[in-house]
RODO-2510 file (C-alpha; in nm, 4 decimals, decimal comma):
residues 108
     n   res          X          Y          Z
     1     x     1,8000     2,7806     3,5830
     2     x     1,4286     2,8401     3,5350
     3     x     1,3205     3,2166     3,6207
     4     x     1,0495     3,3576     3,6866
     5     x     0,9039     3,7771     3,5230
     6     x     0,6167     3,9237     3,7263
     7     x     0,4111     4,2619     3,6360
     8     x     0,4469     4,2022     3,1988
     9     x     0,2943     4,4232     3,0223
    10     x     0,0395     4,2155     2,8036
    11     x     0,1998     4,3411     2,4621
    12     x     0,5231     4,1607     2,5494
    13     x     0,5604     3,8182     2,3904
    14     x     0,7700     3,5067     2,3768
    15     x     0,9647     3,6294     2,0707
    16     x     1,0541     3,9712     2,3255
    17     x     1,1390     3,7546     2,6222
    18     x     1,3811     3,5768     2,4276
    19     x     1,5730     3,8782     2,2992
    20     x     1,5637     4,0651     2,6217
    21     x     1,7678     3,7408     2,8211
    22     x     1,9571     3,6737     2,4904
    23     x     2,1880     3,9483     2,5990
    24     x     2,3246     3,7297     2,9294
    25     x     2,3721     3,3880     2,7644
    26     x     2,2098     3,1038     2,5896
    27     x     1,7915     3,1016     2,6284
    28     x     1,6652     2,7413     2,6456
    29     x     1,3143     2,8738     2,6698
    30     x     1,0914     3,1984     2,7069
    31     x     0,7047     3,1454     2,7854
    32     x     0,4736     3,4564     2,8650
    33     x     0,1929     3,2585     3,0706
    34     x    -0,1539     3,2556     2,8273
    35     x    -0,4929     3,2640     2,9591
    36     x    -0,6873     2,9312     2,8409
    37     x    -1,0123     3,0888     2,7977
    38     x    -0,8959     3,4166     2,6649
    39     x    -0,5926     3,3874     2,5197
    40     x    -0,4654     3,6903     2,6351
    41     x    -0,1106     3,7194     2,8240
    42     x    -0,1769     3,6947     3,2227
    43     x     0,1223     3,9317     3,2976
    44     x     0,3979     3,6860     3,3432
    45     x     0,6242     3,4458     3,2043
    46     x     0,9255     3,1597     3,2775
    47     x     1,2830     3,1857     3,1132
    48     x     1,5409     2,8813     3,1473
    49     x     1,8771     2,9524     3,0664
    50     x     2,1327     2,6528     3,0965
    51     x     2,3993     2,8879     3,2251
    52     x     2,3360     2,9395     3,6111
    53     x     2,5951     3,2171     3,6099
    54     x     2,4407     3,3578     3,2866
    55     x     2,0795     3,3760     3,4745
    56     x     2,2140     3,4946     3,7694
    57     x     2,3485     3,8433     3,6180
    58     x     2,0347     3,8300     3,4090
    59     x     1,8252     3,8306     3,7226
    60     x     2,0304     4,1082     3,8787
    61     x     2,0235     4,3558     3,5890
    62     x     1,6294     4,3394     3,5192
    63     x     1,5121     4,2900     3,8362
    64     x     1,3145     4,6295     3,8699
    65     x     1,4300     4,7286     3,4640
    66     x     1,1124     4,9315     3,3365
    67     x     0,9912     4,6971     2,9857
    68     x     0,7334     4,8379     2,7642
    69     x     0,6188     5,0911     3,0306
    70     x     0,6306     4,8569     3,2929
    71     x     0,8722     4,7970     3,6014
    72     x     0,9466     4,3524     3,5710
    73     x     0,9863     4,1844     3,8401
    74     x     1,3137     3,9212     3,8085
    75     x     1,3481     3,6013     4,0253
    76     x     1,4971     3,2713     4,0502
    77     x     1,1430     3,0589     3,9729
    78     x     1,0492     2,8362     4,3076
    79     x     0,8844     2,4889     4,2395
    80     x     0,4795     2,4902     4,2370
    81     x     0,5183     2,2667     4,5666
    82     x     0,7005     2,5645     4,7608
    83     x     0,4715     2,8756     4,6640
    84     x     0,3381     2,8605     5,0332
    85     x     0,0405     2,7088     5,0121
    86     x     0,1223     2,4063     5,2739
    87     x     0,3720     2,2410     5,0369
    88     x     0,1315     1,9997     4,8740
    89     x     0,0728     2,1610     4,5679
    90     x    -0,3128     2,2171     4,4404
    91     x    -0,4958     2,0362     4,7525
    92     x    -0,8122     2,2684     4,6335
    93     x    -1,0353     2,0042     4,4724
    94     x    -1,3906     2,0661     4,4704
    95     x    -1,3115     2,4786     4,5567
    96     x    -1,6786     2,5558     4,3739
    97     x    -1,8639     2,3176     4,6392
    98     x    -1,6799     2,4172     4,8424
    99     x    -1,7544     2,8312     4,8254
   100     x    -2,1370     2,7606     4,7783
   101     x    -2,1702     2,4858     5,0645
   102     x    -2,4026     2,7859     5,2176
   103     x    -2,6168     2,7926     4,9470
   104     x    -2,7861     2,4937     4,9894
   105     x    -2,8224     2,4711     5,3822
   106     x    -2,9910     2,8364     5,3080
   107     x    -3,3285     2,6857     5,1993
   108     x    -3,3637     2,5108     5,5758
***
């Protein structure tokens, strides 16, 4: 089961992640979510855990559970497709056009 931490503190790192679900069952995976230009956490993460009855206990007991200061925010992670945004996925495309399309007709 794949599951998704909201609100991280950004001192919190894979290496934590992994110890903190350890305690439920096997971790396949822990990966605090990176910013690409600054490399600095951007205050969540994705667990998997093979064990759906494992995750589900782990999701109950840290849902809410206060980690380095911080109340986490524990939930079964939904697919990219189903994070209401029309259910296509990234149709954005071209969003910088887009948000500047009155730029240009502002000369006329």
């Amino acid at each position: 089961m794949n599951i998704y931490i909201s609100n991280l503190s950004f001192n919190v790192t894979d290496e934590d992640l992994q110890d903190y679900f350890a305690e439920y069952g096997e971790v396949s995976s822990a990966k605090v979510i990176m910013d690409k230009f600054t490399g600095k956490s951007r205050g969540f993460a994705f667990v998997e855990m093979p064990d759906d009855e494992s995750a589900k206990k782990a999701i109950q007991e840290l849902d809410g559970a206060s980690v380095d200061g911080r109340t986490i925010g524990v939930s079964v992670a939904k697919p990219r497709e189903d994070r209401g945004n029309g259910g296509g996925g990234n149709k954005g495309g071209g969003g910088f056009q887009r948000r500047n399309n009155n730029y240009s007709n502002s000369r006329y």
